[in-house]
N, C-alpha and C positions, 0 to 999 in steps of 0.2 A: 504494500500500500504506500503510496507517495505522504513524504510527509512536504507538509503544509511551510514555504522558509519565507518571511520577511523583513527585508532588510529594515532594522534600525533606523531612523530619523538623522542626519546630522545635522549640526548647529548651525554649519552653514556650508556654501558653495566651495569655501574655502578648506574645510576640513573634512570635505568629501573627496577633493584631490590628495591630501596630505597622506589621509589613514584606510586601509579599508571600512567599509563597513563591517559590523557587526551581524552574524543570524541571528533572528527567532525564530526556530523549528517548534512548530505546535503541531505534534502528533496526537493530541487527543486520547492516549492509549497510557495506561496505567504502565508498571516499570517494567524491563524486559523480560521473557518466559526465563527459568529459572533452570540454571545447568540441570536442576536434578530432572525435570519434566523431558530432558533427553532419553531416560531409562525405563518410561513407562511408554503405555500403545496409546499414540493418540494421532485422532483422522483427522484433516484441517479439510473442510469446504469452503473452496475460495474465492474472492465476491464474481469473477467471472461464471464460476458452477452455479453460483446463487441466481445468476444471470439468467444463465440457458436451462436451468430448470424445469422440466417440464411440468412444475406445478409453481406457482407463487404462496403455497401453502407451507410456512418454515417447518411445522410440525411432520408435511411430507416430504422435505427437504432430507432433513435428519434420520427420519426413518431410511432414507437409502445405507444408510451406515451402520455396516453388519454388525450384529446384535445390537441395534437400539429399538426397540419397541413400546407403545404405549399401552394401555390398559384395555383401549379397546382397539379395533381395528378401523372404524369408522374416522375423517380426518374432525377439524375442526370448524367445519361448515356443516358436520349434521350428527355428530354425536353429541351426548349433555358433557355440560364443562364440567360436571364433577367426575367424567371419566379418562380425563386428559391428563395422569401421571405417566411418568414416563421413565425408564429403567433400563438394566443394562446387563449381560452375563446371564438372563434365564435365570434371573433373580426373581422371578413370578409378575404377573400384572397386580398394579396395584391402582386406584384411586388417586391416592399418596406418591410422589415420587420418592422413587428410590434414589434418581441423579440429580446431582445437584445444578441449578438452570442458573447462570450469569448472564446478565446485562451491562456491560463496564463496569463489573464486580457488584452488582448488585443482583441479590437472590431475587427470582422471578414465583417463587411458590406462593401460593395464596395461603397467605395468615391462618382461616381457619381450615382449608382443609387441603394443602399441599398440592395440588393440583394448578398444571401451567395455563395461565390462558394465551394459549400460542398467537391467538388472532391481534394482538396487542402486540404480536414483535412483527414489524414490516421486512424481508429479508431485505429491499431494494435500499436501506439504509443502513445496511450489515456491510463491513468489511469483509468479515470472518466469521466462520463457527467452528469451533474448535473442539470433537468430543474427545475427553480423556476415560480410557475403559480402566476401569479397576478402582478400587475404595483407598485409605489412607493417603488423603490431601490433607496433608497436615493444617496446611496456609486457609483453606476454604472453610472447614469448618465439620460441624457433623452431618450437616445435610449432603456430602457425598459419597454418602455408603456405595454407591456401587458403578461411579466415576463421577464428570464435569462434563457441562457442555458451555463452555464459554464463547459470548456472545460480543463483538469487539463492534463498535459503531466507525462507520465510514468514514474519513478527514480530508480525504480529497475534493479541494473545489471543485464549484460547475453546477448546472442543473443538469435532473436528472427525472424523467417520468414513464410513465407506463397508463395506457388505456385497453382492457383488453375486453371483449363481448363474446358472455359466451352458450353453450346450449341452458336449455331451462332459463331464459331470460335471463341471464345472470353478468352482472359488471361489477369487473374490478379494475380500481383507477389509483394509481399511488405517484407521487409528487415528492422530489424532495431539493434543496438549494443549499448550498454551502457555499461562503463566502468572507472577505474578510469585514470585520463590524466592531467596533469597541477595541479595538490592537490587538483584536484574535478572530479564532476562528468561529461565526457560527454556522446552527445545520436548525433548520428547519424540515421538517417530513410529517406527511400525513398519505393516510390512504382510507381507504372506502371501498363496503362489497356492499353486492347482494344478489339474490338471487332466490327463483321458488323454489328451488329444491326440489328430491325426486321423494318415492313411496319408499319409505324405509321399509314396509315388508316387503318379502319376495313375493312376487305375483299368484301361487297356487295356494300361499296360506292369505291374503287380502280377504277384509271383509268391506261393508258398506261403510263403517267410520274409521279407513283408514283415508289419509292423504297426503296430500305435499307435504314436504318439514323445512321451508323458506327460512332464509336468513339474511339477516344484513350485521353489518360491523364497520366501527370508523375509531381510526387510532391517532395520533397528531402528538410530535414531540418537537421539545424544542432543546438544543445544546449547544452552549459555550466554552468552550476552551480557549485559555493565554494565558502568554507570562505575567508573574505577579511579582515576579523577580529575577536575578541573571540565571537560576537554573532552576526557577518554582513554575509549575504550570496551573492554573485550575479548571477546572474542568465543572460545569454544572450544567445542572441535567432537569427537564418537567416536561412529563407525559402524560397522559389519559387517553384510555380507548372505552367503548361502549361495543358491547354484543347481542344481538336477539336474534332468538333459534326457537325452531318450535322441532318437535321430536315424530310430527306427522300421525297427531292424532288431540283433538280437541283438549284445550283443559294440559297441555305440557309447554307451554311458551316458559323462555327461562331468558333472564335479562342478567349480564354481569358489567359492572362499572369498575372502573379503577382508577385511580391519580398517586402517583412516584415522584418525587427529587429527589436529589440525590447532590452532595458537594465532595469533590474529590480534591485534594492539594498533591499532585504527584516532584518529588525534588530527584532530579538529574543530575546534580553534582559527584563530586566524589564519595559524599557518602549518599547511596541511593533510599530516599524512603517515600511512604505514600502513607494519607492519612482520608478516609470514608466515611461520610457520614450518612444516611437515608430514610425516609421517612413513605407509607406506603397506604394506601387506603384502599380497601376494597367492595363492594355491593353487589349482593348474588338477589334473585330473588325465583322461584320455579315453580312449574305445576307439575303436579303425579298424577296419571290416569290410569285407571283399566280398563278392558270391556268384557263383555260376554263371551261364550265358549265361539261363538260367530261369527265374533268382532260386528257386531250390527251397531252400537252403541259404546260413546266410549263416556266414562264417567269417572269425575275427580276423585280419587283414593288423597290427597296430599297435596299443601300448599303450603310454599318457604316463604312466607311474604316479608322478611327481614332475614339476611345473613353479611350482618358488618365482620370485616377483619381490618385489622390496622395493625400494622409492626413499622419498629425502628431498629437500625442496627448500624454497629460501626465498624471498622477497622483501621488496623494501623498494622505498617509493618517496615522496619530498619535494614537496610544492608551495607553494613559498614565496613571502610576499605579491606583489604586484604592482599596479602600475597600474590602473586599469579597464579593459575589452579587452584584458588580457594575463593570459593564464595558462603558467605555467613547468610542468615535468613531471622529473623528473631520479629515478633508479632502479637500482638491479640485483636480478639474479633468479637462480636456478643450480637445477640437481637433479641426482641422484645415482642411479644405477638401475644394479640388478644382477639377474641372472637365469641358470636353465639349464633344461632339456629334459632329466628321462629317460627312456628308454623303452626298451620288446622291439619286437623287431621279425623278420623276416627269420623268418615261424611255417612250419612244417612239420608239417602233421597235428595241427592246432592247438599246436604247441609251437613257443616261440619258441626259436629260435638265435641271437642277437644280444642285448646290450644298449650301448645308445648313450647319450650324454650328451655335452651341446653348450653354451654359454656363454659369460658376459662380463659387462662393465659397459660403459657408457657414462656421460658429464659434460662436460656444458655451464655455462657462467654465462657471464651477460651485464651490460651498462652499456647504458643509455637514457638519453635528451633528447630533448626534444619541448616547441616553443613554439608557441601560437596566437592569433594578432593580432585581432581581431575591430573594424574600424573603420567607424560606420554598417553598412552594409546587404554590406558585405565583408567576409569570414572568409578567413583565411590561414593554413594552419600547414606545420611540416616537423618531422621524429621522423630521429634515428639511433639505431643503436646496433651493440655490437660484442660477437658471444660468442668464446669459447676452447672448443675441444669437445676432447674425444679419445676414445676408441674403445681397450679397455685387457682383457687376459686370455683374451683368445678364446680357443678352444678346440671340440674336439670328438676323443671317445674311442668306440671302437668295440671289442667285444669278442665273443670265442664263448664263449658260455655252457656248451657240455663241456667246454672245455677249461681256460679261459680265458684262451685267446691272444689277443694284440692283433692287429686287424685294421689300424685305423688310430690311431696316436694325432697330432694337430697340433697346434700352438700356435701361434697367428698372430699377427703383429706386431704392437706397440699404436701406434695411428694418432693423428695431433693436430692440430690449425690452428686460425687467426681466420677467422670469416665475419661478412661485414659486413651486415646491415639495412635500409632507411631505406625513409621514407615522406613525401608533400608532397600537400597538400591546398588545394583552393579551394574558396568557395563563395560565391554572390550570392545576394540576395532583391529579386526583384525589382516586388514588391506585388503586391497583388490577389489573396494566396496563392500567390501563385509564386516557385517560387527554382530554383538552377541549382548542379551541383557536380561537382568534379573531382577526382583521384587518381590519383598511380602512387605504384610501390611493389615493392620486392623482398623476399622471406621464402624460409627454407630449412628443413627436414625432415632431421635426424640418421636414419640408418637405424636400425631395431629389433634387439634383439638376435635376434630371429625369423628376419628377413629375414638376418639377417649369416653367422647359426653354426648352424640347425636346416633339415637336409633333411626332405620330409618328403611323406607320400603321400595322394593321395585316391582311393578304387576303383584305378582298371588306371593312374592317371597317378603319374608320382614328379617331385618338382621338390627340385633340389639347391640348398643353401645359397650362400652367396656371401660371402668375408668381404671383400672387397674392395671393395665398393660405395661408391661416394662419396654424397654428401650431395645429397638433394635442393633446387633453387634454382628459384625462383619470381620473374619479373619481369611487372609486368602495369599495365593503364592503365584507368580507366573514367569513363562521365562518365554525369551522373545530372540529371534535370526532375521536380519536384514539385510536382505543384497540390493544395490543399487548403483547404475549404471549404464553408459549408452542407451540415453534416452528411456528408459526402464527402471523397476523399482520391485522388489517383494519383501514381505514382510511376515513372517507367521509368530504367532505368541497360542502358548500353553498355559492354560490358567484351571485355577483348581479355588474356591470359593466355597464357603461355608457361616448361613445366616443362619447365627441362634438368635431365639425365642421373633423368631418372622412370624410380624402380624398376618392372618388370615379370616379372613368371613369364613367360621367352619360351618357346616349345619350340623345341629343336636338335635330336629324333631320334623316332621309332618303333621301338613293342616287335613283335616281341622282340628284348632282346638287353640285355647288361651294359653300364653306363654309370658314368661317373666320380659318383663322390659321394652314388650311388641305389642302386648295383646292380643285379641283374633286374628289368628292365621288361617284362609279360608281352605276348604280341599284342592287339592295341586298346589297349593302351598308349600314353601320349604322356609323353616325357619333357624335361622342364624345367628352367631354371635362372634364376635369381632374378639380372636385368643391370640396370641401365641404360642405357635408352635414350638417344637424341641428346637428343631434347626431343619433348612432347605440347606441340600448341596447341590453344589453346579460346577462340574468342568468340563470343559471341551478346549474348542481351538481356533481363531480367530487368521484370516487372509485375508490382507489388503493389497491389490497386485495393480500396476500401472505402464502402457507400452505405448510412447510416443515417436511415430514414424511419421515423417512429415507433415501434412495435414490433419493426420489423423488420428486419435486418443481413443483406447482403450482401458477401462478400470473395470476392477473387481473388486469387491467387498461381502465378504462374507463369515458368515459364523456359527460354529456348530455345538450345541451345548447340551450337556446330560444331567437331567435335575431329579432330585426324589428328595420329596418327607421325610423326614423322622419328626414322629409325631406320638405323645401315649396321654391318658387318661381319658377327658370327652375326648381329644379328638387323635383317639388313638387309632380308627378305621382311616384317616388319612396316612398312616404309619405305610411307605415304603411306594404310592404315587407320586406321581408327578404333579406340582404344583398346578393350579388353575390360571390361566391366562401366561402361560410360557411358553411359545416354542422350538422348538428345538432347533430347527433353520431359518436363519434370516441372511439372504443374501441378495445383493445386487450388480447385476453386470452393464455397462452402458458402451456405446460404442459414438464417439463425436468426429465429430468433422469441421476444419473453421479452414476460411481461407478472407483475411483480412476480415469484413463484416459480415461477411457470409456463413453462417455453422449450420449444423443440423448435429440431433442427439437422439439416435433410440436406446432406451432402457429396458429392461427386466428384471423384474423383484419376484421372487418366491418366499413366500413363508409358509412353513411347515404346521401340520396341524397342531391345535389346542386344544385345551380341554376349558369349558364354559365354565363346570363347579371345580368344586372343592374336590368330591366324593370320584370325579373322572365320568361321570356317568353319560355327560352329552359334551359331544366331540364336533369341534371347527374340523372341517375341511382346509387340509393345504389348498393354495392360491398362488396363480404364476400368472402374474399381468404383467403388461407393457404398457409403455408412454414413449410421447415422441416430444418433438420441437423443433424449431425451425427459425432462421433469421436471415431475413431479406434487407441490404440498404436500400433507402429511396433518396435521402438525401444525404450530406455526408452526417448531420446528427441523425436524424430518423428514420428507422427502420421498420419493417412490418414484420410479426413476428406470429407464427404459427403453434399452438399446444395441443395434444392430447391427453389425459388422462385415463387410464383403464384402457387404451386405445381399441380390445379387441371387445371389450363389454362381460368381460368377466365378470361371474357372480360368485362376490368376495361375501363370506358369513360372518359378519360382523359379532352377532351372539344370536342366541337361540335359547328362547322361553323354556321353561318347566314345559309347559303344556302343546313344544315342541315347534312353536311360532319362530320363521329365520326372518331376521333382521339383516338387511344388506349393507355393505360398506358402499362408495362412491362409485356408482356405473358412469360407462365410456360419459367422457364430459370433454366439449371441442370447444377452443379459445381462439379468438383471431383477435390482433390486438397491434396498436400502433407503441414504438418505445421509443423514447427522447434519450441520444445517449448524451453521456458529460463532455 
């Protein structure tokens, strides 16, 4: 990425002959990756990829990048945003993310239930994504149990826009400007969808009250970067986006708001450090429906009509002079997150009788160190560090709305401890473009306040909250062989993973019948409860392969992983399956072509089947679709620029009901669209 230099002012005509001028280089970009981040597997998608994407969807962007997968398979234009966590190594589907999500070092989770809202990051204003696969980032924090996907903003002047039209009435329009303003750099961006959307069930299960599930979203940020001294930069940052989706059945429209800043002080000097501050707001609001065995009718089972989250968090971190081959690392980091759930529930002839309200905060902050030796053709490093967490207000209030008697009210203990971190790294080069590297490392996952204090229902299933939950703990080991050269690149890493006490939605009963913490669960019912397991293992074996011959690019990515339970007491029949929403192949192959402003890209992604529950009992369908893209110049900035998604109209199973209803993920979808390049 070019950085941004502007000469200094001088005093006068006279001592612009005399002296050179001086730079100011404003990169916009927090301090440089860190010797040790050489020794782990990490995939960079680079703003050109981001480019010729054949989706503008970032959460489908990502997905091309073996082993990352989200909780559902549907994207972010037609699945509910509480199923958008996102995860890594067939460490299971969760809700909750398992990876830790950065924006210029700021976490992207939502406060109360750890879920990304992808529609709020614009890729056209992304430099970089960068995922790092494996857990123990000391620097990050505990939200990256099972790696990072860091998210670098663009600092290149120029305007830059996009208008694309596409099947199902659908428009997406994104705008962004950078420029010099105030003695730095700013960037303005915004973008906007929408579209009707398609029948999220599959055609032979459809009744009379299924239909469209339309959506619209609009996002708009604003950033400043400059110096504020001969080697201080700052950088400030304010966003908000807005979401409405409907899930293509009366009575499920779901709205999510958010507003971010964020002030960064990054120092470039000799001794390098960078100081974070941020502050985050968020507003969910949703409907729940069912219908009849016919689907003729759908009716509200559930309504979120307030779900605030708000956190603050900071960081700091030092890197003072040193040796050559030695760089030092030392830091602390904290966030602050509060949140509740209200909602009706418990309807009767569409009239709710219940209102519930559930809640709490969470707070962690941590201390890091990390050194890395680099002597000759050997790299050595080791990272600890150590957080304080606690778990503070719980709560959950249940009432009857005739009357207003309390059903339940509980306040639940506030919880606290240290959990410890670390990580140790090798690596060899051992010529000829070869080199060799190793890792272990342990990381842990705070539970959400979702998962802790909100019960909560999907169709005929209920899964009751849990406040008791311990903390998820991640230990795992991987070793890694890289050749690269003549235009070419391979990369294979072995990895071995093991999450104790992994939260799960287990089930303990069938409807009908009353159950603690849920109520009626009706027949085809499954009712659950949010535990922890013994421990999930996962290892397999991850390929990233790259062959550039003249015009032409080929990549691979891919990744293969073997996971199983250990599980006893309630949920001791999950003992020795495979996790729910894991599977076991994700990989992607693409083949591109660029000749000056001309490219073309077709892809293929497969993912290997899954399994929908807990128990393994209803099985996703592996899925091997394609996409294409295309870019034509018309003038030297403006191009026309062709996409497909799904290209051949694969029918991708999203999830699939108890009562054996297939939910589709996104059919063939065509974009024709004009792009404004910089």
């Amino acid at each position: 990425m070019p950085a941004l230099t502007k000469a200094r002012a001088a005093p006068n005509a006279a001592a612009m002959l005399d002296a050179p001028s001086e730079p100011i280089v404003i990169t916009g970009r927090a301090l440089p990756e860190p010797a040790a981040d050489r020794l782990l597997s990490v995939v960079t998608v680079t703003e050109e990829e981001l480019a010729h994407a054949p989706s503008r969807q970032l959460d489908e962007i990502v997905r091309t990048v073996g082993g990352v997968h989200l909780f559902r398979r549907s994207d972010a234009r037609s699945s509910h945003p509480t199923s958008q966590g996102v995860t890594l190594r067939g460490l299971a589907g969760n809700g909750a993310s398992r990876v830790l999500v950065l924006l210029d070092g700021v976490p992207q989770a939502d406060p109360f239930g750890g879920w990304i809202a992808w529609t709020a990051l614009d890729p056209l204003s992304l430099a970089q994504v960068r995922v790092t696969r494996g857990g123990g980032s000391v620097a990050q924090g505990p939200g990256a149990l099972a790696g990072t996907i860091e998210l670098t903003s663009a600092a290149d002047p120029g305007i830059a826009g996009a208008l694309d039209v596409g099947s199902r009435a659908a428009v997406d329009a994104r705008a962004a400007w950078r420029g010099l303003a105030g003695g730095g750099l700013l960037s303005l961006s915004a973008s906007a969808a929408r579209g009707d959307g398609f029948i999220p069930i599959v055609k032979e299960d459809r009744g009379p009250a299924d239909r469209r599930a339309p959506y619209r979203n609009a996002s708009g940020r604003l950033r400043w970067s400059g110096p504020v001294g001969p080697a201080t930069e700052l950088q400030v940052n304010f966003s908000g986006f807005r979401d409405e989706r409907e899930r293509g059945l009366s009575f499920t429209a779901s709205r999510t708001e958010g507003l971010d800043a964020s002030v960064r002080l990054v120092g470039r000097g000799r001794w390098g450090w960078s100081v974070l501050g941020y502050g985050q707001l968020r507003d969910f609001e949703s409907g729940f429906a069912g219908t009849d065995a016919d689907r003729t009718e759908a009716r509200r089972t559930a309504l979120q009509y307030d779900v605030p989250g708000r956190a603050v968090g900071w960081s700091a971190e030092l890197r003072p002079p040193a040796p050559a081959g030695l760089e030092w690392r030392v830091g602390l980091d904290g966030r602050r997150a509060t949140g509740r759930s209200e909602e009706l529930g418990s309807y009767v002839a569409t009239v709710a009788t219940r209102d519930r309200k559930s809640g709490g905060r969470t707070f962690n902050a941590g201390l890091f160190a990390e050194a890395t030796v680099t002597q000759g053709a050997l790299t050595l490093s080791g990272a600890g560090r150590v957080d304080r967490w606690r778990i503070a207000d719980g709560n959950y209030l249940e009432q009857l709305l005739t009357t207003g008697a309390t059903v339940a009210d509980q306040q639940f203990p506030d919880r606290f401890g240290w959990r410890p971190t670390a990580r140790a790294a090798a690596g060899l080069t051992l010529g000829q473009g070869w080199s060799v590297r190793s890792a272990g490392y342990l990381g842990w996952r705070l539970p959400t306040l979702n998962e802790l204090f909100r019960p909560f229902r999907a169709g005929s299933d209920a899964t009751a909250a849990n406040a008791f939950l311990d903390s998820e703990r991640l230990s795992g080991i991987e070793a890694g062989l890289r050749w690269e050269g003549s235009g070419a690149r391979l990369e294979l890493t072995l990895f071995r993973n093991r999450l104790r006490d992994a939260i799960a939605n287990v089930t303990l009963g069938e409807g009908p019948g009353v159950f603690p913490g849920v109520g009626f669960v009706p027949a085809g019912g499954a009712y659950r409860q949010r535990q922890n397991l013994d421990a999930i293992r996962s290892q397999g074996i991850e390929a990233e392969g790259e062959v550039r011959r003249g015009p032409w690019t080929g990549r691979v990515s891919a990744s293969l992983a073997d996971m199983e339970v250990s599980a006893s007491g309630v949920a001791a029949p999950l003992d020795g399956l495979r996790p729910a929403q894991a599977p076991r192949w994700t990989t992607t192959a693409s083949l591109g072509w660029q000749e000056q402003e001309r490219w073309a890209t077709l892809q293929a992604r497969y993912v290997g089947q899954q399994y929908e529950d807990d128990l393994g009992s209803v099985r996703l369908p592996a899925a091997l679709t394609f996409d294409a893209s295309a870019g034509l110049p018309l003038t030297r900035r403006l191009g026309l620029t062709f996409r497909a998604e799904n290209l051949l109209d694969k029918e991708v199973a999203a999830t699939i009901s108890g009562s054996g209803v297939v939910e589709r993920a996104t059919p063939r979808t065509l974009w024709l669209g004009l792009v404004l390049r910089p």
